[in-house]
N, C-alpha and C positions, 0 to 999 in steps of 0.2 A: 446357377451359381449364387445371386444375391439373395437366395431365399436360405441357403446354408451359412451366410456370412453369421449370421448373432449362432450359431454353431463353434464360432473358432475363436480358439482362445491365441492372444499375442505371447510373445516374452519379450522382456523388456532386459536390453542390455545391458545398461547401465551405466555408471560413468567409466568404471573400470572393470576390467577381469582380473585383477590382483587381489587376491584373497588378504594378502599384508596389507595392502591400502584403503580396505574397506572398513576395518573398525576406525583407525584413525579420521579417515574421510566420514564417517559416521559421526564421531564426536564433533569437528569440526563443522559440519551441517546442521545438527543437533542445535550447539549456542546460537545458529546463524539465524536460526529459526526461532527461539528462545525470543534473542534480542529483535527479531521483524515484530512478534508479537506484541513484545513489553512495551517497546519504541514507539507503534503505529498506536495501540491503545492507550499510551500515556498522552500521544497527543489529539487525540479525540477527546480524552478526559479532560485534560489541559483546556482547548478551546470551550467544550460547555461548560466549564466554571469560573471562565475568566471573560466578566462584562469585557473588558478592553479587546478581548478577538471575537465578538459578536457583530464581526462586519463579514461582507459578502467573498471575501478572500478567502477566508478562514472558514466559514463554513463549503466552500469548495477544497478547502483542504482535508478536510473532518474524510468527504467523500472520496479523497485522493488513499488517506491515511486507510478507510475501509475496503478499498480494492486493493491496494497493497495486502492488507492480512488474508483478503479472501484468493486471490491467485499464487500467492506464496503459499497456503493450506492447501490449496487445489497438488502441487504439483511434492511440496516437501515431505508430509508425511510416509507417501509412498512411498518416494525415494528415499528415505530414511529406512522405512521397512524392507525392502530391497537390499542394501546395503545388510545388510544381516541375515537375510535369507539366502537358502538354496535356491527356492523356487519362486520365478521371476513373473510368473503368468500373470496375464489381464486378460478377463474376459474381454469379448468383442463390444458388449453393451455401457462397459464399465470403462474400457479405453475409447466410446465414446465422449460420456458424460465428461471425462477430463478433459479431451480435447473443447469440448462447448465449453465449459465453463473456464476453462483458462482464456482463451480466444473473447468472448463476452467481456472478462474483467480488465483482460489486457487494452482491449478500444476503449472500453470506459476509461480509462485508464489516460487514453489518448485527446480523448473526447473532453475529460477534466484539467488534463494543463493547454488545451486552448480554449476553455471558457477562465481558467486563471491567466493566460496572457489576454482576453478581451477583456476581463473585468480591470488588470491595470492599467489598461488604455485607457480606459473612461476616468478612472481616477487620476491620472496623471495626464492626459489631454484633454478630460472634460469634465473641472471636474464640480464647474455648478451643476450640471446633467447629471452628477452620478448618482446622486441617492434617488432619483428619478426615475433613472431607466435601468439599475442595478437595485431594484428591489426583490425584498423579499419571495413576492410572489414569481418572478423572472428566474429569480433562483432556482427555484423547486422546477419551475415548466424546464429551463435548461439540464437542469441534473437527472429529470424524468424522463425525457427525449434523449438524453444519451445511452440512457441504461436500455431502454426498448429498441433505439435504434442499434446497439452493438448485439442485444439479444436476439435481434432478426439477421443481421451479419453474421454474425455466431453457429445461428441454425444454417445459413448456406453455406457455408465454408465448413463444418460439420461433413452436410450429406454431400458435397461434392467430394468429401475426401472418403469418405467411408461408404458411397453410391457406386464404387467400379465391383468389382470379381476378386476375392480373393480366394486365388487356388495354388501357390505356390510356398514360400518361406514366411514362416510366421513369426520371423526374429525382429524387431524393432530396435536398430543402431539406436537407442536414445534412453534417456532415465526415466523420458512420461511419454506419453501419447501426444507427438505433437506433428503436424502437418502432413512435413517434408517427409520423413523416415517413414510415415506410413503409406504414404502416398507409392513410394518406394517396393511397398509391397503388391501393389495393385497388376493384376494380371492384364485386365482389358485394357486400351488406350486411354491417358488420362489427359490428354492436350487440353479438351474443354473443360476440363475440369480445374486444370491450374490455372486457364484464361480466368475463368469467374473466378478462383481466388484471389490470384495479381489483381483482379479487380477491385474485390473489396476491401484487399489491403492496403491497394492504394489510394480510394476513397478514403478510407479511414485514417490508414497514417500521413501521406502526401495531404491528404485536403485538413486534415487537423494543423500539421506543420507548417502549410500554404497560412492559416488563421494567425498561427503563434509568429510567422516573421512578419507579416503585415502589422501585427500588433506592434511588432518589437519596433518595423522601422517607423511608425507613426511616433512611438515614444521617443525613439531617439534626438528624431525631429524635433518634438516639442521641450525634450531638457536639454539641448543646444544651442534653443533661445533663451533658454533660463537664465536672467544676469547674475543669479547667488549661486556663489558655486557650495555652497551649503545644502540648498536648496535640488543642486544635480546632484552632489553625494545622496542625498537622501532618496531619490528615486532609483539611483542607481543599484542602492544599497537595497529595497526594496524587492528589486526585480531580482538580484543576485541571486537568492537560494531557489526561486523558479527559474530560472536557464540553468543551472547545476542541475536538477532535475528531467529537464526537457531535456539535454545534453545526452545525457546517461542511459534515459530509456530508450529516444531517438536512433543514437549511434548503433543500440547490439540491436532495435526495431530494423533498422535497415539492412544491416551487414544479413539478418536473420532471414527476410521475408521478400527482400523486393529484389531477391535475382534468383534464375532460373531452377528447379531443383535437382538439375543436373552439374552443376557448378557446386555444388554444395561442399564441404568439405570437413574432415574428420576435425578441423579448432571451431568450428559452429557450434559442438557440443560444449565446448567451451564459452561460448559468446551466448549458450540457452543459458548455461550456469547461472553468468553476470547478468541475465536480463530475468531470470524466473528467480531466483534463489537472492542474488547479493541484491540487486538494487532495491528489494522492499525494504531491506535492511537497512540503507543507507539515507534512504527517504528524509526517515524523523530527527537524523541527525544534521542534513544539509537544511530543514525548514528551523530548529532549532539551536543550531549555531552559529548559521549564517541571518540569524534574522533577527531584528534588536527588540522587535514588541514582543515574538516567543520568548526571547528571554529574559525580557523584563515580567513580561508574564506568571513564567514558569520562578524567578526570585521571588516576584510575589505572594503565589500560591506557597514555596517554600516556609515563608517568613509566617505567613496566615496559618500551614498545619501547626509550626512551631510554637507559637503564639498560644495555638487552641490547644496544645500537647501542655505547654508549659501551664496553662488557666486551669485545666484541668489538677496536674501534678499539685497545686498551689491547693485548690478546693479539698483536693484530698489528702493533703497535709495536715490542714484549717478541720477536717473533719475530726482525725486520727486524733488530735491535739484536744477536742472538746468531748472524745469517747474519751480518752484518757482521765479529764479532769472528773469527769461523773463518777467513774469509776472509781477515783479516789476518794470524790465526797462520798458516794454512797459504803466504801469502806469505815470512814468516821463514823457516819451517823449507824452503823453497827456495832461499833464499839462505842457506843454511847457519849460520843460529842458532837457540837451542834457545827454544823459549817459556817464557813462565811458567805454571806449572799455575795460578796464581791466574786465570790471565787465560780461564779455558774456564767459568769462575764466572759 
C-alpha cells in the first residue's frame, strides 16, 4: 500500500460548500493576504532602514515578520485558488510539501517569540549583560538553530503523517493539508504516530511557552522592584505588543494541536483560519501600534521620504526655471539683442 500512496491525489474540502460564499469569502481572503504581505514587508523594511531598531529585538522581529509571509503563502494561495475552482485536488507529493513547510514555519515561528521573551529578560533584568551576551553573533546561532531544529521536527511530523496506508476516502475535511484531517485518512493504525507528533508538538510549543513564562515571570519580578513608576510603564509598554502576539498564536496553537484527534471538532477549521490566515495579518499591526520606537520609527522614515520627495520636487522646479530662462535669452540673442549677463543668474 505505501508504495501506491505518491499515486493518490487528495480533495481538499474547503472552508465551505456554498458556492454563494465562495466568491465573497474569496475577496475577503484575497485583502487579508494583500494586507499579511504589505504589513510584514513594510516592517522588515522599516527595521533595515531605521539605525534606532538595529538592536537584537528587532532583528528577531525582521525574522518573525519573514515566517509570517512565508506560512501565510504556504497555505493562502491555494486556498484562494480553491475558492474559485471546481476541482479541489492535491497531489499526494504536493499535500506533502505544504504540510512540511507550514509545520517548519509555524515552530519557527514558536521558536522566535521565545527567543524575543529571553532577549527582554536580559534587557530588562540584566541589563549591564546585554549587549554582552545578546550579541550579534548569538543572534544568527539562535535564529539558525531554530530554523534547522523546526526543519528536522517538520520532517518527522511530515512522514509520521503521511508513513501509514492510504486506501480508503481521499476527501480532506480542510482548506490545506494539515495534520489532523489527514491523519484521518490513514487506513493502518496511526497511535504511534500521533504519540511522536503530541511529542514534537509539545516540545516545540509547551517547551517554547515553558521559555516565554519563565522569562515573563523573571521580568515581572524585577519591574516590581522598580521605584519609577515611569520606568515600569516603560517595560511594561515594551513587552506589550510581544504578549499580544504570544497570546494570539499560543491560544488557536493549543486549542489546534495538543488534544487528541479524535476530539477534534468541525470550529477548528475555524480556529486553522485565525491561526494560518488572520494572525500573519495582524502581526505588523500589534508590533506597530502597540509599540512606541515602531512608531516613532516609522514618523521618522515618513518625514525623511517626505523631505527627499519635497528636495527633489524643489530641484526640479530650480531646474525648469533656469531651461526656461535660456531659452528666452537664447530667443533675444536671435533676434539680434544682446542679453543681460544678470539674467543667466
Amino acid at each position: 500500500m505505501r508504495g501506491n500512496n505518491t499515486q493518490i491525489d487528495f480533495i481538499l474540502v474547503g472552508i465551505t460548500d456554498s458556492s454563494c460564499a465562495q466568491t465573497p469569502l474569496f475577496v475577503l481572503f484575497l485583502l487579508i493576504y494583500i494586507v499579511t504581505l504589505v504589513g510584514n514587508v513594510g516592517i522588515i523594511v522599516l527595521v533595515r532602514v531605521s539605525p534606532s531598531l538595529h538592536t537584537p529585538m528587532y532583528f528577531f522581529l525582521t525574522h518573525f515578520a519573514f515566517t509570517d509571509i512565508c506560512y501565510s503563502t504556504v497555505v493562502s494561495p491555494r486556498m484562494l485558488a480553491d475558492l474559485l475552482s471546481e476541482e479541489k485536488t492535491i497531489s499526494f507529493s504536493a499535500c506533502m510539501m505544504q504540510l512540511q513547510s507550514f509545520t517548519h514555519f509555524a515552530i519557527v515561528e514558536c521558536h522566535l517569540l521565545a527567543m524575543m521573551a529571553y532577549d527582554r529578560h536580559f534587557a530588562i533584568c540584566h541589563p549591564l549583560l546585554y549587549i554582552t551576551v545578546i550579541s550579534s553573533r548569538v543572534c544568527w546561532q539562535l535564529v539558525a538553530s531554530s530554523y534547522l531544529s523546526a526543519f528536522l521536527s517538520a520532517i518527522i511530523c511530515t512522514w509520521c503523517t503521511f508513513g501509514g496506508s492510504f486506501c480508503g476516502p481521499n476527501r480532506i475535511d480542510h482548506f490545506f493539508c494539515d495534520t489532523v484531517p489527514v491523519l484521518k485518512l490513514v487506513c493502518s493504525n496511526t497511535h504511534s504516530s500521533e504519540m511522536i507528533i503530541f511529542a514534537f508538538v509539545t516540545i516545540n510549543v509547551v517547551g517554547t511557552s515553558v521559555v516565554i513564562l519563565l522569562s515573563y515571570i523573571s521580568i515581572l519580578r524585577t519591574v516590581l522592584r522598580m521605584c519609577s513608576a515611569h520606568s515600569r510603564a516603560r517595560a511594561f509598554q515594551t513587552c506589550a505588543s510581544h504578549l499580544t502576539a504570544v497570546a494570539l498564536l499560543y491560544e488557536s496553537a493549543f486549542i489546534m494541536y495538543l488534544q487528541p484527534p479524535s476530539s477534534h471538532r468541525s470550529l477548528d477549521k475555524l480556529a486553522s483560519i485565525f491561526y494560518a490566515v488572520v494572525t500573519p495579518m495582524l502581526n505588523p499591526f500589534i508590533y506597530s501600534l502597540r509599540n512606541k520606537e515602531v512608531k516613532e520609527a516609522l514618523v521618522k522614515c515618513g518625514r525623511g521620504l517626505f523631505n527627499h520627495w519635497q528636495h527633489k520636487r524643489i530641484l526640479a522646479s530650480r531646474n525648469c526655471t533656469v531651461h526656461v530662462k535660456r531659452e528666452c535669452i537664447w530667443g533675444t540673442k536671435t533676434m539680434g539683442f544682446s542679453p543681460n549677463p544678470h539674467d543667466l543668474m
